[in-house]
N, C-alpha and C positions, 0 to 999 in steps of 0.2 A: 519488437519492443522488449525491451529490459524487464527484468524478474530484480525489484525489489527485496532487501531481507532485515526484518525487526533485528536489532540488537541484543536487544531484551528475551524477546522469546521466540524467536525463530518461524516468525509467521513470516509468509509471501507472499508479497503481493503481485498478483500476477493481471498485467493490464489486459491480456487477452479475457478475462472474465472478470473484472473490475469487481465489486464490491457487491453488487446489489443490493443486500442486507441493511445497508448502511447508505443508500443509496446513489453509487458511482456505477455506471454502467459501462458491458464488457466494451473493451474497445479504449478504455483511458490511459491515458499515459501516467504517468507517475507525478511527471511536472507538471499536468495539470489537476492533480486531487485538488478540492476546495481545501482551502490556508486550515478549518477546520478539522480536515478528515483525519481520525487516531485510530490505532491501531486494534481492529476488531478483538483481538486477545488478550493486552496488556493496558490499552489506551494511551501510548504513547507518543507521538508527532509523529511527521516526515520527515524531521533533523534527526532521528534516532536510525536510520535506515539507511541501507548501503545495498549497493550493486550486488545481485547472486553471481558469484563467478562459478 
């Protein structure tokens, strides 16, 4: 699965350990975060976020 990267602050999200905190569990994919889930550092969507190359 794809590594995720904030725009804004350079958080990753990495579906192999999902969020927990915030509660997404490891294993999620990207295109399925809930339409809710922001970004645990900045708090900004999943329109702000792009592919880690």
């Amino acid at each position: 699965m794809k590594k995720y990267a904030c725009n804004f602050c350079s958080y990753v999200y990495d579906p192999e350990l999902g969020d927990e905190d915030n509660g997404v569990a490891p294993g999620t994919a990207f295109e399925d975060l809930p339409e809710d889930w922001l970004c645990p550092l900045c708090g900004v969507g999943t329109d702000e976020f792009e592919i880690e190359e």
